[in-house]
N, CA, C and O atoms as a GROMACS GRO file, in nm:
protein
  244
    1UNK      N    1   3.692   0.588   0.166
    1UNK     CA    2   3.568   0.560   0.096
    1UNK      C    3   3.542   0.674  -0.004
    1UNK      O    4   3.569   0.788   0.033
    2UNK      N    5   3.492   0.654  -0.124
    2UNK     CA    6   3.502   0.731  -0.220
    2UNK      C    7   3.323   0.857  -0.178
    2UNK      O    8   3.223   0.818  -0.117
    3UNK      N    9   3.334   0.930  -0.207
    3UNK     CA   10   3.241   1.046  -0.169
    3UNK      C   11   3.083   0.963  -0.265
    3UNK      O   12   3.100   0.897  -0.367
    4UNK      N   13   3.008   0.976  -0.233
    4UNK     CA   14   2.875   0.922  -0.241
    4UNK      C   15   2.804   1.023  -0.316
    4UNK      O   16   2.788   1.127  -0.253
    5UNK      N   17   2.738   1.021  -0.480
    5UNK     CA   18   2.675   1.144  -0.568
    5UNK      C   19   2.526   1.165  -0.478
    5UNK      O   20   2.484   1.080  -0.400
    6UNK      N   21   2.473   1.266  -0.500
    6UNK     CA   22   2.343   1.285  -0.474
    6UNK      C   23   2.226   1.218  -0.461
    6UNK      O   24   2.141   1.205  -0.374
    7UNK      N   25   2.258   1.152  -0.653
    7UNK     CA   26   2.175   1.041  -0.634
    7UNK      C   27   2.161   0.921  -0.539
    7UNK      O   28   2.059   0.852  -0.533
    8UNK      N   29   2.258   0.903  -0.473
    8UNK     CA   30   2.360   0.753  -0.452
    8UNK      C   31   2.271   0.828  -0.285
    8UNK      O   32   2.239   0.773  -0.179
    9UNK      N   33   2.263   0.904  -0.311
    9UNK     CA   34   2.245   0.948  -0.138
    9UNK      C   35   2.081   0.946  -0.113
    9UNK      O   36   2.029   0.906  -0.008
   10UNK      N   37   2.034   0.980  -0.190
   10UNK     CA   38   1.919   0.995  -0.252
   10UNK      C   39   1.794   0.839  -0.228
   10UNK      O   40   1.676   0.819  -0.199
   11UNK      N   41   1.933   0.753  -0.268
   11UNK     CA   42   1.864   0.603  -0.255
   11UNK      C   43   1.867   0.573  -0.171
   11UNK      O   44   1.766   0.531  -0.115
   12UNK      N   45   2.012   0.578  -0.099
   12UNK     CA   46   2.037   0.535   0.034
   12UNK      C   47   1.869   0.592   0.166
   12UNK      O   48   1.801   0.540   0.255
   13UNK      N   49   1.883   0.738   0.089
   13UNK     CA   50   1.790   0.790   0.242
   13UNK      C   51   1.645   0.699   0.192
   13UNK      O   52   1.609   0.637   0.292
   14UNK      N   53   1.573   0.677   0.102
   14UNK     CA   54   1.478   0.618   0.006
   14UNK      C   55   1.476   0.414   0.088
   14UNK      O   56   1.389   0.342   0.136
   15UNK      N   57   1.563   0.408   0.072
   15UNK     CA   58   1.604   0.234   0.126
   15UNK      C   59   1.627   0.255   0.254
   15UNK      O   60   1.604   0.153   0.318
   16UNK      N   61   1.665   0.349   0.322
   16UNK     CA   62   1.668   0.334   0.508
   16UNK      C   63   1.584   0.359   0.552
   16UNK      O   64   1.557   0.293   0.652
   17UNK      N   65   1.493   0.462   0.514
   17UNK     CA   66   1.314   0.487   0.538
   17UNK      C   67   1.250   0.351   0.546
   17UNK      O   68   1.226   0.284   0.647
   18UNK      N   69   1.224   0.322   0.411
   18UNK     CA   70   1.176   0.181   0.360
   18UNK      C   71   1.216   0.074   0.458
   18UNK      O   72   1.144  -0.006   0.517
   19UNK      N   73   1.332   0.086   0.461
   19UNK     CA   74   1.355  -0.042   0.606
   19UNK      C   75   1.338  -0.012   0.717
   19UNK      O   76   1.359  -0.104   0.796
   20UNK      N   77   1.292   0.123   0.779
   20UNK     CA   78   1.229   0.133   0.892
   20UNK      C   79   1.102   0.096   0.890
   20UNK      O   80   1.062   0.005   0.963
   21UNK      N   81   1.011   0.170   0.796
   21UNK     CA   82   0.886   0.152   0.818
   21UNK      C   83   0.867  -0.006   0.795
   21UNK      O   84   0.764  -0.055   0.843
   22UNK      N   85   0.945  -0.083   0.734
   22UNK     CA   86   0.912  -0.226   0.755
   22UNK      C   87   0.922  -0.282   0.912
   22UNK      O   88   0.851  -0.358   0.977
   23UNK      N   89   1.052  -0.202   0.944
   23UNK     CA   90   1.074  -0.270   1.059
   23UNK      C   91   0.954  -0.233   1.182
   23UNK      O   92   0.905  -0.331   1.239
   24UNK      N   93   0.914  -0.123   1.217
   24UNK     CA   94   0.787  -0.023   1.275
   24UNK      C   95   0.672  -0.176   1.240
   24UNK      O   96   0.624  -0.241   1.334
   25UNK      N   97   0.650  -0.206   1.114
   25UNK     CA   98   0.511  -0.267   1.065
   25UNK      C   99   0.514  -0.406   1.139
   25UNK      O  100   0.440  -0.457   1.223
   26UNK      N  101   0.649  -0.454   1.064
   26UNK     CA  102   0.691  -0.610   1.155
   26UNK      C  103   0.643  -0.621   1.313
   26UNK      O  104   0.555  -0.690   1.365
   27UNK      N  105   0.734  -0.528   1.368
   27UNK     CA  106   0.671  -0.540   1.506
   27UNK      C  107   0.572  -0.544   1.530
   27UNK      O  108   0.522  -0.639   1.590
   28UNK      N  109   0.491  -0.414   1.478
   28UNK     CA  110   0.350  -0.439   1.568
   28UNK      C  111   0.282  -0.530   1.501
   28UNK      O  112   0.176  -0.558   1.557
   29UNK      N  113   0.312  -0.619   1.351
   29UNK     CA  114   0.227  -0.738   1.334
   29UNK      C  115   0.264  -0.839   1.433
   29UNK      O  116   0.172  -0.904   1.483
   30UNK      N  117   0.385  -0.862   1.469
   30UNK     CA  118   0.424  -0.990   1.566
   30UNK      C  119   0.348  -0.954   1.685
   30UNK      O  120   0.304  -1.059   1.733
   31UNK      N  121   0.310  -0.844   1.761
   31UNK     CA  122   0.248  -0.781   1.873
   31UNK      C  123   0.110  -0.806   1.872
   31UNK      O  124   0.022  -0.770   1.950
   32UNK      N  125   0.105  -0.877   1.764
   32UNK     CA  126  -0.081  -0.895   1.734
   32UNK      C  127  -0.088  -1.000   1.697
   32UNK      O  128  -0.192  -1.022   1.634
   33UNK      N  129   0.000  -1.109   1.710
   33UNK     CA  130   0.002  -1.246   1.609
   33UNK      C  131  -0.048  -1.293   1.758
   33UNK      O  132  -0.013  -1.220   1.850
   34UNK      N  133  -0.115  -1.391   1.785
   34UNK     CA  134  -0.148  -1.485   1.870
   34UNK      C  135  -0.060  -1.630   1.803
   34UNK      O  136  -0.002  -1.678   1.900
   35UNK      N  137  -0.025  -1.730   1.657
   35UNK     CA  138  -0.024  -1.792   1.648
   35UNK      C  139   0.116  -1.776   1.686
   35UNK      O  140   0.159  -1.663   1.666
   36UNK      N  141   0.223  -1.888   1.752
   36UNK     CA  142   0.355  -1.836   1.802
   36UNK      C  143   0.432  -1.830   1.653
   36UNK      O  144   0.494  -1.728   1.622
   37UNK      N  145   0.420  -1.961   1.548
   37UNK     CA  146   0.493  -1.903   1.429
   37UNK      C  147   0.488  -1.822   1.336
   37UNK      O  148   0.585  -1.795   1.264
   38UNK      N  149   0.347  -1.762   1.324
   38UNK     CA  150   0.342  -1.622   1.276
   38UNK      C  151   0.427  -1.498   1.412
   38UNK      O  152   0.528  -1.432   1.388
   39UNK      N  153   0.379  -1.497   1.499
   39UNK     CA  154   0.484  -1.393   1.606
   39UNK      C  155   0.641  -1.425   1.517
   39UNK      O  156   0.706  -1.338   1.459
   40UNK      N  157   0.672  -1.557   1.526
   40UNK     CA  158   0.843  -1.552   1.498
   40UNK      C  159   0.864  -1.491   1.384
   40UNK      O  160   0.967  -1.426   1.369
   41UNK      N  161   0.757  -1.501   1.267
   41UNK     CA  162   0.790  -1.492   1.147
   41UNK      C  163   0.821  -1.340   1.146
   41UNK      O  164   0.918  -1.300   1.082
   42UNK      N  165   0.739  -1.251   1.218
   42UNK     CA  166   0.735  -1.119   1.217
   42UNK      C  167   0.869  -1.051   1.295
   42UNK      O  168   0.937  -0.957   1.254
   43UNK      N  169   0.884  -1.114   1.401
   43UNK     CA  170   0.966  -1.107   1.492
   43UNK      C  171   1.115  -1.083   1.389
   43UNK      O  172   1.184  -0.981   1.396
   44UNK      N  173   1.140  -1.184   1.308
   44UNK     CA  174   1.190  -1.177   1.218
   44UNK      C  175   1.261  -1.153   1.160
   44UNK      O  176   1.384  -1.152   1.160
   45UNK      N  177   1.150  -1.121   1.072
   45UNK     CA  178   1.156  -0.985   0.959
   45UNK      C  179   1.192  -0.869   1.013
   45UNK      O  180   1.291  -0.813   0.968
   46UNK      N  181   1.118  -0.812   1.117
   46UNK     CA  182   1.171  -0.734   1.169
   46UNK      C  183   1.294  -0.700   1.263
   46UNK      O  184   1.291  -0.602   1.337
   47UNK      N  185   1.384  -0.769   1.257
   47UNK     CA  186   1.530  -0.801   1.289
   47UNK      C  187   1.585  -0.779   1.209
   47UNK      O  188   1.680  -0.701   1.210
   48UNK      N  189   1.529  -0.861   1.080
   48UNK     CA  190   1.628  -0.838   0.956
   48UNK      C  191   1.625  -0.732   0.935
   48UNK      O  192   1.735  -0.677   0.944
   49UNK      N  193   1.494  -0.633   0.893
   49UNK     CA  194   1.518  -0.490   0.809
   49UNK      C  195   1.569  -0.413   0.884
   49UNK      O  196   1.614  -0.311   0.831
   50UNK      N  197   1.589  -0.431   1.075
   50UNK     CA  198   1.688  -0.347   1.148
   50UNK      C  199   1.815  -0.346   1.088
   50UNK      O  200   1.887  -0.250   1.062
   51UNK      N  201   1.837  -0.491   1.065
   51UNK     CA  202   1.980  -0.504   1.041
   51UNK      C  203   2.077  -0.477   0.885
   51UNK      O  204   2.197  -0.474   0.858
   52UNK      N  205   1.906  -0.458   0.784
   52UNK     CA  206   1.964  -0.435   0.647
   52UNK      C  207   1.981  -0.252   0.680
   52UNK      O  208   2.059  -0.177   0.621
   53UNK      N  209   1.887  -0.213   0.784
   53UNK     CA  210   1.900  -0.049   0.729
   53UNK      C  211   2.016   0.011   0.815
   53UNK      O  212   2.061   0.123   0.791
   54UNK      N  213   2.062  -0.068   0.915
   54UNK     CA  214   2.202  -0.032   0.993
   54UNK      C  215   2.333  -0.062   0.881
   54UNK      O  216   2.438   0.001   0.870
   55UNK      N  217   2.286  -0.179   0.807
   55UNK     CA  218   2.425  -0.221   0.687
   55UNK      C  219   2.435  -0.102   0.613
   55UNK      O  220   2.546  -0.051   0.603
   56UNK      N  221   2.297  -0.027   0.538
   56UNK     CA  222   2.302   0.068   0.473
   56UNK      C  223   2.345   0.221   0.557
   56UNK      O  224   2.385   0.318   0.493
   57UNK      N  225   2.332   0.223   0.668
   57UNK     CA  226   2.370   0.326   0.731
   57UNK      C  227   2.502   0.381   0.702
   57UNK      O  228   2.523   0.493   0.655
   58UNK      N  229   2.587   0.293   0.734
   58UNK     CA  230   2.716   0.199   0.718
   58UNK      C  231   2.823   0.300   0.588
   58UNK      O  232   2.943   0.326   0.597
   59UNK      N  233   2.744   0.330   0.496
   59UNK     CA  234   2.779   0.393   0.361
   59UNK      C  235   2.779   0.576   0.422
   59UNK      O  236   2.856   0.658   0.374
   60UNK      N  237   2.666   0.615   0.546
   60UNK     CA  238   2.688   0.749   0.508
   60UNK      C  239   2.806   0.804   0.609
   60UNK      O  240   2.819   0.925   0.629
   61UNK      N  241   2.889   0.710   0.671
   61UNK     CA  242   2.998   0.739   0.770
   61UNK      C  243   3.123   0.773   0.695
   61UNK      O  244   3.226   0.801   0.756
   0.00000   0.00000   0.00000
């Protein structure tokens, strides 16, 4: 894998933050949803941005 510039690293840490704190928010909205398809919707989302900020992880190995 070719070495990653500053900047490039820069974004990465910028976009894995960002997809935590989504993922942190998701949850505790689904934790507060009473309606069950709002819970799923959150439920989610917050699966996904686990799984976009593990893809991006992925780059600093």
């Amino acid at each position: 894998m070719n070495h990653l510039s500053e900047l490039e690293l820069q974004n990465l840490r910028h976009l894995i933050g960002g997809y935590e704190t989504t993922h942190c928010k998701m949850q505790s909205y689904a934790r507060e949803a009473s309606d069950p398809q709002i819970k799923s919707f959150f439920e989610e989302a917050a699966t996904s941005s686990s799984e976009n900020k593990q893809t991006l992880m992925k780059f600093l190995h």
